[in-house]
N, C-alpha and C positions, 0 to 999 in steps of 0.2 A: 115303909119301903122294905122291900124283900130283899134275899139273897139274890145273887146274879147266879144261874145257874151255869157252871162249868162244864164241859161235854168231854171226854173222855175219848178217845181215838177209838173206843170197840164198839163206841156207839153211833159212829160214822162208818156205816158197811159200803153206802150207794157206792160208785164208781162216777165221777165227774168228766168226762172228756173234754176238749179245748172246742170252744165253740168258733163262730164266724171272729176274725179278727184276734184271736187268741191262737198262745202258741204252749208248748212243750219247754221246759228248759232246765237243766241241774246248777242247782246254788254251787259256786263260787266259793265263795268268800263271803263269812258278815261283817259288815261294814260297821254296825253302831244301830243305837237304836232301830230302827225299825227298817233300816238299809241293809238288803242285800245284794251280792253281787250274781248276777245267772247268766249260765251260756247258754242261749236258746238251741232251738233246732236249726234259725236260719243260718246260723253260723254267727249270729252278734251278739256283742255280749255286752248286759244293759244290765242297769241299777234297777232293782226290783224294791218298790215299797210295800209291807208287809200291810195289809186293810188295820183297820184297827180290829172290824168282828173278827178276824182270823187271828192277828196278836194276840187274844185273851183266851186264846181258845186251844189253841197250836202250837207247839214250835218248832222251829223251823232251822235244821241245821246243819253242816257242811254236806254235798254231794246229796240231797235231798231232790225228788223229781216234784216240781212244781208245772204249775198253768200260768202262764203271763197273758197279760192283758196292755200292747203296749200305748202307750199317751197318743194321743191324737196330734200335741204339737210338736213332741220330741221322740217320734217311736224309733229312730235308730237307737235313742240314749236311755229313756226312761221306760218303765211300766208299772203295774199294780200285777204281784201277786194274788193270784184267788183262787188256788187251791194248793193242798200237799198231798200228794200219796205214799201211804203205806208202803212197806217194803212189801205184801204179797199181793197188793194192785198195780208195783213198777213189776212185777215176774207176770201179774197178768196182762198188762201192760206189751211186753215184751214177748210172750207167746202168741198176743193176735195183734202182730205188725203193727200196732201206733205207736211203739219208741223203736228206732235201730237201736239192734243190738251193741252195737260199739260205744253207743251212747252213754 
């Protein structure tokens, strides 16, 4: 068995946007283990599970711009995190209108 290869955030350039059913949202609060707290864009604010490929990979922490993916049976309350961006993908982000700037 090999090493598990680690990725390094300079080696993550793409730009991910929120697909169909996915939204926008800044971390809260961390909660514990793999619970964080995110205010989305629709204005709700829902418990975000961190994936596990993205846990070993990432981290993930206060006032961070994430992608939620929310639950199918509890999408007021729950979701899956499945993405982070960089601080100069939230400025690009924020230059071509997909986050308010208030945000």
């Amino acid at each position: 068995m090999g090493k598990r290869k680690v990725l390094n955030e300079s080696a993550l350039k793409e730009i991910r946007l929120p697909e169909e059913e996915e939204m926008l949202g800044r971390v809260i609060k961390l909660l514990g283990s793999d619970q964080v707290l995110v205010k989305c864009t629709d204005g709700i604010t829902r418990r975000g599970r961190i994936r596990g490929k993205l846990k070993r990979r990432i981290w993930i922490r206060d006032n961070d711009i994430v992608v939620i993916a929310p639950w199918d049976f509890k999408e007021t309350e729950r979701g899956d995190i499945v993405w982070r961006f960089t601080l100069p993908q939230v400025d690009w982000l924020k230059n071509n209108n997909h986050l308010p700037r208030d945000f």
